[in-house]
Structure formats: structure tokens, C-alpha cells
C-alpha positions in Angstrom: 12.9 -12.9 0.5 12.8 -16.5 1.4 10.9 -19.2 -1.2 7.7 -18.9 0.8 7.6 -15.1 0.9 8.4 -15.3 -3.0 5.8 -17.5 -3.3 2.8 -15.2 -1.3 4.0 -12.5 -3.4 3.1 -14.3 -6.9 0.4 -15.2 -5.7 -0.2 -11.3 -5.5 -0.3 -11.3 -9.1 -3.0 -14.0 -9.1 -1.1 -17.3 -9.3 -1.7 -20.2 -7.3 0.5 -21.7 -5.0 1.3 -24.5 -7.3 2.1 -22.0 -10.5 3.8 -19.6 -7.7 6.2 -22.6 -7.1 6.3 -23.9 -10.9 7.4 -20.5 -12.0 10.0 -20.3 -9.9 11.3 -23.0 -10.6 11.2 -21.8 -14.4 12.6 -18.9 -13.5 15.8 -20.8 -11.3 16.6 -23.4 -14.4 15.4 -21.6 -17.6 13.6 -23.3 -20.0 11.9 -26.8 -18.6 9.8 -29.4 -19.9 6.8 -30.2 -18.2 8.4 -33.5 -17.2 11.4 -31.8 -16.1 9.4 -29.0 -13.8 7.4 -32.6 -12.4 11.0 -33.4 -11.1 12.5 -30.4 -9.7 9.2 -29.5 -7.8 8.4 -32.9 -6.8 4.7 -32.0 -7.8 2.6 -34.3 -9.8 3.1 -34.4 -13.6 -0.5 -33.8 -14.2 -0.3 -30.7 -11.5 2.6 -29.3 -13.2 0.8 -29.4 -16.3 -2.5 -27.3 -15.2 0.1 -25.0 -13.8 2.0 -24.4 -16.7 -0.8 -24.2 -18.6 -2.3 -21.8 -16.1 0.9 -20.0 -16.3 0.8 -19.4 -19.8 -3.2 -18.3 -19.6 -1.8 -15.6 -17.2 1.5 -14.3 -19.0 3.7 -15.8 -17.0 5.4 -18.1 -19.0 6.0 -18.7 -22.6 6.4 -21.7 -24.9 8.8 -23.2 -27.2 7.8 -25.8 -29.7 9.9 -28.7 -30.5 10.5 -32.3 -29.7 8.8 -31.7 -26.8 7.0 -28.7 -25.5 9.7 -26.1 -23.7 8.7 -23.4 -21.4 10.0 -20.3 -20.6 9.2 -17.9 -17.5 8.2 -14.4 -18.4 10.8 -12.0 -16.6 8.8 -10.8 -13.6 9.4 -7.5 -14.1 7.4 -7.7 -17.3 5.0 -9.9 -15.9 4.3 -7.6 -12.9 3.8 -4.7 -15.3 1.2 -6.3 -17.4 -1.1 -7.1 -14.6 -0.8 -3.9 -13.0 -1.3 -1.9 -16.7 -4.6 -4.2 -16.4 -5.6 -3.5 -12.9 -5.4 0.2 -13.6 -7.4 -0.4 -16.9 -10.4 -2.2 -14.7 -9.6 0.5 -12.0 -10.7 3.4 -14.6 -13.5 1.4 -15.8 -14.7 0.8 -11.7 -14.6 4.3 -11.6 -16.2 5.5 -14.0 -19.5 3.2 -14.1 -19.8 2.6 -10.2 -22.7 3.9 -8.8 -22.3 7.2 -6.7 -23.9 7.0 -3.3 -26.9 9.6 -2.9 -26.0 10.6 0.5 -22.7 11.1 2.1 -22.3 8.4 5.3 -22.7 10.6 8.1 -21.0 10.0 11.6 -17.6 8.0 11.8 -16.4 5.3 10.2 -14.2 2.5 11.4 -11.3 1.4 9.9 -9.7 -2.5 11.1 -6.2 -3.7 10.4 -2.7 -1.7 9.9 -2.9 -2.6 6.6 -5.9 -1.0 6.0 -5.4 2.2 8.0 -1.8 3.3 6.0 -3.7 2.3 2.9 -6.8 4.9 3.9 -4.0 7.6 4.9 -2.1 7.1 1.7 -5.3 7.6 -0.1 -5.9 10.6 2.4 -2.7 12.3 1.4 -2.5 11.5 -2.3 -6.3 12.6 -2.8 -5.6 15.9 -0.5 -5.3 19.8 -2.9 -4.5 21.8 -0.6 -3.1 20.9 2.7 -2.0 18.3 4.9 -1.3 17.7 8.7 0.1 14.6 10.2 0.1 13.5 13.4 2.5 10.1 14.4 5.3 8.5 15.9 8.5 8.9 14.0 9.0 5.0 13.2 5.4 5.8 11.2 6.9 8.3 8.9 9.0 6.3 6.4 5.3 4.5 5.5 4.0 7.3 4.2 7.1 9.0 3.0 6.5 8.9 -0.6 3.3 9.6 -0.8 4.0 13.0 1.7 7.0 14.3 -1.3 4.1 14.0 -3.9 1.9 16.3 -2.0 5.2 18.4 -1.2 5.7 18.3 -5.4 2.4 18.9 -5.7 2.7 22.4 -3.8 0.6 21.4 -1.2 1.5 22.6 2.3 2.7 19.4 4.6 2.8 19.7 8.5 4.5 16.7 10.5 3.8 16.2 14.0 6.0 13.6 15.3 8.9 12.9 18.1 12.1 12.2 16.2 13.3 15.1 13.5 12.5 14.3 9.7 14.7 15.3 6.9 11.9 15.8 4.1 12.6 19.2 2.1 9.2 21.3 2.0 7.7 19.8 5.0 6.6 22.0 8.3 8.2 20.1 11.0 7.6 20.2 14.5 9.0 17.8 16.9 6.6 16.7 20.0 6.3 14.5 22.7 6.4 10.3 22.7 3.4 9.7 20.2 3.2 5.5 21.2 0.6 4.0 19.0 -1.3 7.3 18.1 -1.6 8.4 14.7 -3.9 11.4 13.1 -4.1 12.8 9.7 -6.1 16.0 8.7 -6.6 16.7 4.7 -8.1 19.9 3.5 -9.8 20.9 7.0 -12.3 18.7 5.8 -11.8 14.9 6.4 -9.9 13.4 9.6 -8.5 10.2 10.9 -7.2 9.3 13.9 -6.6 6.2 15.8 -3.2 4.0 17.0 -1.3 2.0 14.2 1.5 -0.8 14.9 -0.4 -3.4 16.5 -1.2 -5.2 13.4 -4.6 -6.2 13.3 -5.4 -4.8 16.6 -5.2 -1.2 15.1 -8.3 0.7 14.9 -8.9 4.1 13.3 -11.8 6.6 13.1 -12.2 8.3 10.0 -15.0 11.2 10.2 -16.4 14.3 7.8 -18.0 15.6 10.6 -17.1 19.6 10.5 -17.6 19.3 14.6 -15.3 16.5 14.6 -13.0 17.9 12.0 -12.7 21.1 13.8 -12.0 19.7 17.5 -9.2 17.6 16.2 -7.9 20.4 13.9 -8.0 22.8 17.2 -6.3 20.0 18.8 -3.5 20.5 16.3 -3.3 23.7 16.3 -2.6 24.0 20.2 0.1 21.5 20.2 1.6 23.3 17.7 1.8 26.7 19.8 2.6 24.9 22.7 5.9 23.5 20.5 6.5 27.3 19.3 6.1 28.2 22.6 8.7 26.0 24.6 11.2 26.5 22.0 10.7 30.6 22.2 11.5 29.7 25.7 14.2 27.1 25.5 
């Protein structure tokens, strides 16, 4: 990673681009003084102040009393662990004491973004108990390659669709045609998704309930996957 990717991702954590680049300049010359940080970042001494104090506010950095005040970046695999421990804490509490819709949305819903498509598969996969079917180009696999060896752990039956072969023990493979763009994903023969991924924002997926819609895709599926069987009886 270069210094502005380093920086995007600490602000991740929920620094500021000012205490992004104050901490890592803590973290490339140890311990500094605030007046020291002002010259190494070439930021104002009263901006690397309210950083370093914001960094200490956060857990990021730690203090050392003395002639002058001395302070320390928390290693960022520490720091990155204590935010996420309190994510998951807030997460739980989300959970529990959100309000539950009365009605399940009916129809299809549209999902915007690549990012926000492998995040709803993920989610797909990792929430599925029984079964799983994936439909995708090869160069799509390694995305949601972790979360397919939990389900796999997990002793749920995995099926891959896709056109290059995939070395991932427990998983049904069958190798198709050119899939471009198209992705699909079927959990449970109850909840679908399907859609083109790898054009960054441009993606766009449908994700549906619908047992109509759940069945023609699953049918769908199903026939490609004879089809396979069937030209490699005959090959």
C-alpha cells in the first residue's frame, strides 16, 4: 500500500485524514512530541494537536509524561482489534433491539455497486443452512472463497457454476460456458440473486423471495447442469 491507500484505510477505523497522517507518522519515528509530529507532517502545530488528542480519544496512540508530553502509536493490529471487538458489541445490540418489519418486502429488490452486491452474496452464503448454488465467472470465485469453505465446514452442500476449474475440497463443480459479467447465487431454494458484477459501480443485481422467481432461476440451474452432465457423458 502506498501513503494514501494507508491513509483511506485508517480512516476505516474512524480517523480523520489529519490523525490518519499524524499516526503514521507516529508509527514511522516512534515516540514524537507534538512539536516534533508539527515538523515531520508539515501540518499546523495546533492541527497536530487536535489530532493527537483525537488519537488518544480513539486508542490510537498513547502518552508518555515528562519534560514534554511524548506520544506513542498504538500497534495497529491492537488498535484494529479494539474497534472491531466494539463494532461487533453495537452489532449485537443493533440486532437485538431493532425493530422487525411486519411484512416481508415482496417483489425484487435492487442492489447498486460491486461492493454492495459481494457484500449481499457473502451475507447470502454465510446466512445459508442448507445449501448453496453459485453461478459466476471464474475471476469471481476467489471473492467469495472464504466464505464458500465455511459453508463447506459447515456441511452445507456447495455447487459452483463457473468457466475455469476450482480447486475447493467439498464443493460440486461443474465447469460451463464464458459467464462475462453474470453472476447468480441461490441459498436454501428460497432466496435468489442474480445480476452482472465487475463493472464497479455500474453493477446491478436483483435480489428476490419470490417462490415464482426462486423456482425459474433454480430450474434454470438445474438444466445447465444436465446439459454439463450431458456433454461430458458424450465427450
Amino acid at each position: 500500500m502506498d501513503t494514501n491507500q494507508l491513509i483511506e484505510g485508517l480512516m476505516c477505523f474512524g480517523m480523520t485524514r489529519q490523525e490518519a497522517t499524524v499516526y503514521l507518522c507516529l508509527a514511522r519515528n516512534g515516540e514524537l512530541t507534538g512539536y516534533e509530529a508539527a515538523k515531520q507532517t508539515a501540518i499546523s502545530r495546533s492541527n497536530v494537536y487536535n489530532a493527537l488528542a483525537g488519537l488518544a480519544d480513539k486508542g490510537a496512540a498513547y502518552t508518555r509524561e515528562g519534560t514534554a508530553v511524548r506520544y506513542h502509536a498504538v500497534d495497529i493490529g491492537e488498535f484494529c482489534a479494539n474497534k472491531i471487538r466494539a463494532l461487533e458489541e453495537v452489532r449485537l445490540g443493533l440486532v437485538a433491539a431493532m425493530p422487525k418489519p411486519q411484512t416481508e418486502p415482496e417483489g425484487y429488490l435492487t442492489i447498486n455497486g460491486e461492493e454492495h452486491i459481494r457484500d449481499k452474496v457473502k451475507n447470502m452464503i454465510t446466512a445459508s443452512k442448507e445449501r448453496v448454488y453459485l453461478s459466476m465467472a471464474g475471476r469471481f470465485v476467489r471473492i467469495f472463497e472464504q466464505e464458500i469453505k465455511k459453508a463447506v465446514d459447515a456441511g452445507k452442500k456447495v455447487a459452483l457454476l463457473t468457466d475455469v476449474p476450482v480447486a475447493i475440497e467439498g464443493v460440486l463443480f461443474y465447469q460451463t460456458e464464458d459467464k462475462a459479467w453474470q453472476i447468480g447465487v441461490i441459498t436454501d431454494s428460497a432466496n435468489v440473486l442474480t445480476g452482472e458484477m465487475g463493472k464497479g459501480e455500474a453493477s446491478c443485481a436483483l435480489y428476490s423471495g419470490q417462490p415464482n422467481f426462486v423456482q425459474v432461476f433454480k430450474d434454470s440451474m438445474r438444466n445447465e447442469i444436465k446439459l454439463i452432465q450431458l456433454l461430458k457423458g458424450e465427450s
